[in-house]
Steps between C-alpha positions, in 0.01 A plus 500: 500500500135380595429457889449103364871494349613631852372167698623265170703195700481642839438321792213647722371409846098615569413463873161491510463374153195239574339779614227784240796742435735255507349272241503802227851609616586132418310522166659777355870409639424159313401693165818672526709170497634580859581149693201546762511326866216535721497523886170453673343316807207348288662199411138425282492823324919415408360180366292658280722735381737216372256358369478767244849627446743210544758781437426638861723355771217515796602513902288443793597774752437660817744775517406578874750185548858541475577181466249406196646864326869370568405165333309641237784731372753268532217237235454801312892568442552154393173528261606778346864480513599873641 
């Protein structure tokens, strides 16, 4: 089994993924065929990211809030369906 067979179909949350690490991480999770959702603050940079990959389910985020991480897992949940 390849390290791209492991990530086939699974759902994978990158916090941080607007950001230069986080871009690649989302890249290669993508080429894999792993269902990709993106976290970030930079609602622009999400934008752009979508705009490329409509595949990627993008989230503006500040996870110093509680509240906006309780909300965002509970939109996540119902996105992905786990």
């Amino acid at each position: 089994m390849s390290t791209t067979d492991s990530f086939f179909g699974k759902s994978i949350l990158v916090v941080g993924g607007a950001g230069l690490l986080g871009k690649e991480f989302c890249d290669e999770l993508l080429s894999a065929q792993a269902q990709v959702i993106v976290a970030d603050i930079n609602s622009a940079e999400l934008s752009r990211l979508k705009s490329k990959s409509k595949s990627l389910i993008c989230v503006q985020l500040d996870i110093t809030s509680e509240e906006e991480l309780s909300n965002s897992a509970k939109m996540i949940s119902r996105e992905v369906g786990k």
